[in-house]
N, C-alpha and C positions, 0 to 999 in steps of 0.2 A: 374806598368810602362811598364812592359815587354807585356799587351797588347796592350796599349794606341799606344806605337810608330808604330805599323805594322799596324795598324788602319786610323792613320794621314796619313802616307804613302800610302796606298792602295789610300785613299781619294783625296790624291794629283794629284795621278800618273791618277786617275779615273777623275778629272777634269780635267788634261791637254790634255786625250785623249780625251776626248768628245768634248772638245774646237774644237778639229782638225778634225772632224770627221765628226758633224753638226750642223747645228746652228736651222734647222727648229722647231725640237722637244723641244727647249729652248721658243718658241713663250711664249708669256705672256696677261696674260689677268685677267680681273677686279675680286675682291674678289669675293666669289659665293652668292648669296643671298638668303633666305629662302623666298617664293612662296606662299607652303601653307602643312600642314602635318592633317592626318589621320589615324584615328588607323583601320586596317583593320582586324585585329584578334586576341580573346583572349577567343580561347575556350577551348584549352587544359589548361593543371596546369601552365607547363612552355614553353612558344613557344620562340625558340628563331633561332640562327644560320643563320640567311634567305641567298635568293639568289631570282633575278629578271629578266626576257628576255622577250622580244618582238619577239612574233614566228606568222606566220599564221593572224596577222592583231589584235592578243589579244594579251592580258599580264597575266605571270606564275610568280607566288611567291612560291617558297619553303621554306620550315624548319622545324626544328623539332617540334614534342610534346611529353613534356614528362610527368613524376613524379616530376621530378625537373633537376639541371643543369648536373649533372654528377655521373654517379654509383648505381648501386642497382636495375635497372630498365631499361625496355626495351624502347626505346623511337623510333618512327615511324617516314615518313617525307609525311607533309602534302603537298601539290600542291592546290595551287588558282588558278581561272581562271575569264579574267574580260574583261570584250568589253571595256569598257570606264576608268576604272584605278578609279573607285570610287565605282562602286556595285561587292564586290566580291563572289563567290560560292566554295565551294571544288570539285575539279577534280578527284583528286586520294588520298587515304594513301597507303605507304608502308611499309610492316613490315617483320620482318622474327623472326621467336621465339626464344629468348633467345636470342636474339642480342639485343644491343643500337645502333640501326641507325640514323646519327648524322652526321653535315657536309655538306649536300646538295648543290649540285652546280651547275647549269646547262649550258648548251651550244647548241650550230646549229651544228650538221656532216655535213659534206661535199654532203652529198645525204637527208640532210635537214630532219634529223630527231630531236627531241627532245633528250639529253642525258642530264640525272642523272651522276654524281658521289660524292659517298658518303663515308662514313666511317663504319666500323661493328665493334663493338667491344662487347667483353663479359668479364662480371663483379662478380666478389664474392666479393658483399658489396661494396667497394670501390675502393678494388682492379683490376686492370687491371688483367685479364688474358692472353687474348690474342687478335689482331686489324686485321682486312687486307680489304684494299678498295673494293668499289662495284661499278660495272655500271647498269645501268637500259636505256632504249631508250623507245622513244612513238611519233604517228605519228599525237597524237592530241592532247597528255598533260593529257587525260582522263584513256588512256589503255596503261600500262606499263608494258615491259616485267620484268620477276621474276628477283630481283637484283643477279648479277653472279658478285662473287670474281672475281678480278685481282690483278696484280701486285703480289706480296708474301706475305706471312704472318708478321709482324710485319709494312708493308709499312702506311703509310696514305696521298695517294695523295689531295691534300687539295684543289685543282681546277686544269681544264685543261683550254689552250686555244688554238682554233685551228690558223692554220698558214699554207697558201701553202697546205692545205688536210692530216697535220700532228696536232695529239693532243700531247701539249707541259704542261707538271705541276711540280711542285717541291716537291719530296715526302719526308716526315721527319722521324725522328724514334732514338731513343738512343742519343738524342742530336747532330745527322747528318744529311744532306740532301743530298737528287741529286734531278738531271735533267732528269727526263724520258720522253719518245716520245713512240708514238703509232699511226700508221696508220690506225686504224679501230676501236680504243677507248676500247679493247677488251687486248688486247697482248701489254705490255710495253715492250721498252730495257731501260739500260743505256746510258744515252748520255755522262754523267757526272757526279761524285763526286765533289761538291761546298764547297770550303774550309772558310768556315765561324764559327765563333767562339761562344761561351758562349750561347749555348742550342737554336740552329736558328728551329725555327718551320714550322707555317702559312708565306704560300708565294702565293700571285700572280704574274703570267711572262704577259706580252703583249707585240706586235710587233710595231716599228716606221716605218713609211712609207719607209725606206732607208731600210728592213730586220733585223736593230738590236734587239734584244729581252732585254727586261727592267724588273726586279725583284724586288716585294717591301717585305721585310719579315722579319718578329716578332722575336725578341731574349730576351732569358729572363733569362738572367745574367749579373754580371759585371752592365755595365752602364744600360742596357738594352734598348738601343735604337735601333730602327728598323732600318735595312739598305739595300741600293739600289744599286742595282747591274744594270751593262750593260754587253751584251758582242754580238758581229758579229756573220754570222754564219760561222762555225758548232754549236757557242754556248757551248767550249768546255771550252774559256779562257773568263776569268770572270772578271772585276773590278768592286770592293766593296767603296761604300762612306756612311756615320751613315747620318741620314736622319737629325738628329735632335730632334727626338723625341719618344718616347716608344710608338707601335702604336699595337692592337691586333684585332684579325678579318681586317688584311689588304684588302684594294682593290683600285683599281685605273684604269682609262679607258682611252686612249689616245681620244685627239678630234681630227678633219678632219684638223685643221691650225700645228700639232704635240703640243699643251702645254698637260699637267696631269692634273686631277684629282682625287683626293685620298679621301677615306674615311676608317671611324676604331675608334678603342673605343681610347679615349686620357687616360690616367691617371694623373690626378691632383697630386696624391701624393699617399701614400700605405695604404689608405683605401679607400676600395674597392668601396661606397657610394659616392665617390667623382668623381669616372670615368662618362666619356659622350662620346656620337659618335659626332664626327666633320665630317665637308668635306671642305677642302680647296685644295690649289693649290700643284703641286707637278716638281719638274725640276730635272735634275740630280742629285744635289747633296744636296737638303734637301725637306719636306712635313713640310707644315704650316697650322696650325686646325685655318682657317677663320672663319668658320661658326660653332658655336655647335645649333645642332639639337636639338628639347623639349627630353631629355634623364636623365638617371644617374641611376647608380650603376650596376644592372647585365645589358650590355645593347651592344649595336653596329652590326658586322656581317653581313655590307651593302653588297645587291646589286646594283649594279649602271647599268643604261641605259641612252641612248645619245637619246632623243623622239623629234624633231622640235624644237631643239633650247634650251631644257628643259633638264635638268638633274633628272630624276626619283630615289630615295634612296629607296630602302626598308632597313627595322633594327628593329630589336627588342629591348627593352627597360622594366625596371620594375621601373622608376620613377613615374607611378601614382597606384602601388603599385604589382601588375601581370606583369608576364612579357609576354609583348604582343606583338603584329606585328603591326608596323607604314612603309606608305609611305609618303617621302616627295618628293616633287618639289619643284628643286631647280633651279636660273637662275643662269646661266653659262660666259656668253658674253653678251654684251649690246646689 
């Protein structure tokens, strides 16, 4: 009970401020609808983790390949490249020896390059030994420079997103997070210690047309439902509201009228075969899985893009038995 009530309460006090605050990023709009999906790759053992952007007039899919889902093993992060979002080829892999590189995320710099940011970590068997993030940049998606550590060792920034010529991500570790910034994607500070409870991990931040920044992120204790944070800037005072529902591999992209959309693995219940990736609608104070994508079991880890009108998903999935790389198209608005 003693965490239940600082929970409602945050929840409360985060709905009356948003009430007052704005009303555009509340817009609403019809359930999302599935288009059409594709499996775009399944050559490695297990590809999963993905991330997707629209750079230079093509479209970039990353994610990993490994062995399998986690430990023992080095795993690489492959890049797609595609005129038309239906014939895909490999761009690049990256690897570094004796690391599991994992996590892949990509973004636009401010001087419009391609940036990676990814995870490194090193394993005895299943053991973690030790993690600390990596960046990589490229000015075509094909030629990447050699992934160089940032942030500190134990960090794992889990996406950035840039804002005003600042990259913004929320890094975890020991069952804590903050808020780091970095002006050249290279060199983090702290902006903030995020006081969120029962093991908060995976977060995405993105910005509302008013400067507020929006947090959606995975907790996995307790109730375990995912929860969404606002806060003005500096970005320094935060309100927290539970979404509603346990969500992993978070993401969500604001549209041009301010509503959300979210996507992320849902969990059915505590076995594991029963999880699917949805994408539904998302407001301040809760995320609703409208849509489940053809998925289930090891599966989710969307990237989302906003294309004419079209919602683009990339996700990995091992419901037709591998776990491979799917795009869907999704509609958005009527």
């Amino acid at each position: 009970m003693k965490l239940i009530k600082p929970i409602v309460f945050a929840g409360l006090l985060f709905a009356l401020t948003a009430c007052k605050t704005s009303h555009v990023e509340q817009a609403s709009i019809p359930a999302p609808t599935l288009l059409s999906v594709e499996k775009i790759w399944d050559k490695g053992n297990h590809n999963a983790f993905t991330d997707l952007i629209r750079y230079n007039g093509k479209w970039f899919c990353t994610f990993r390949e490994a062995e399998k889902h986690v430990g023992g093993v080095d795993g690489t992060i492959r890049v797609l490249i595609s005129d038309d979002g239906k014939t895909w080829q490999s761009a690049a892999l990256l690897s570094e020896e004796g690391v599991d590189l994992r996590d892949p995320k990509l973004s636009i710099t401010p001087d419009k390059r391609l940036m990676l940011v990814l995870g490194g970590s090193v394993y005895e068997g299943k053991t973690l030994k030790e993690r600390q993030p990596r960046v990589a940049f490229s000015k075509n998606g094909k030629n990447w420079s050699v992934p160089q550590r940032v942030a500190e060792k134990g960090d794992w920034i889990w996406r950035v997103t840039w804002h005003k010529g600042r990259a913004y991500g929320i890094s975890y570790g020991g069952g804590k997070i903050k808020l780091l910034v970095s002006d050249d994607g290279m060199d983090y500070r702290l902006l903030t210690s995020l006081e969120v409870p029962d093991y908060p991990n995976e977060a995405t931040v993105r910005f509302l047309k008013n400067g507020d920044c929006v947090a959606l992120l995975r907790r996995e204790a307790q109730d375990k439902q995912a929860w969404i944070g606002r806060s003005s800037a500096p970005y320094k005072d935060w309100q927290w509201q539970p979404a509603g529902m346990q969500i992993g591999g978070p993401n969500f992209i604001v549209l041009d009228d301010g509503a959300m959309i979210a996507s992320g693995r849902q969990y059915r219940n505590a076995n594991w075969n029963e999880s699917k990736t949805f994408v539904g609608r998302m407001d301040l104070q809760s995320v609703r899985a409208d849509l489940i994508l053809p998925s289930g079991g090891d599966c989710s880890y969307p990237g989302m893009v906003l294309h004419k009108g079209e919602l683009w998903v990339s996700y990995y999935s091992s419901h037709e038995g591998k776990s491979s790389i799917y795009l869907a198209r999704v509609l958005v608005s009527p």
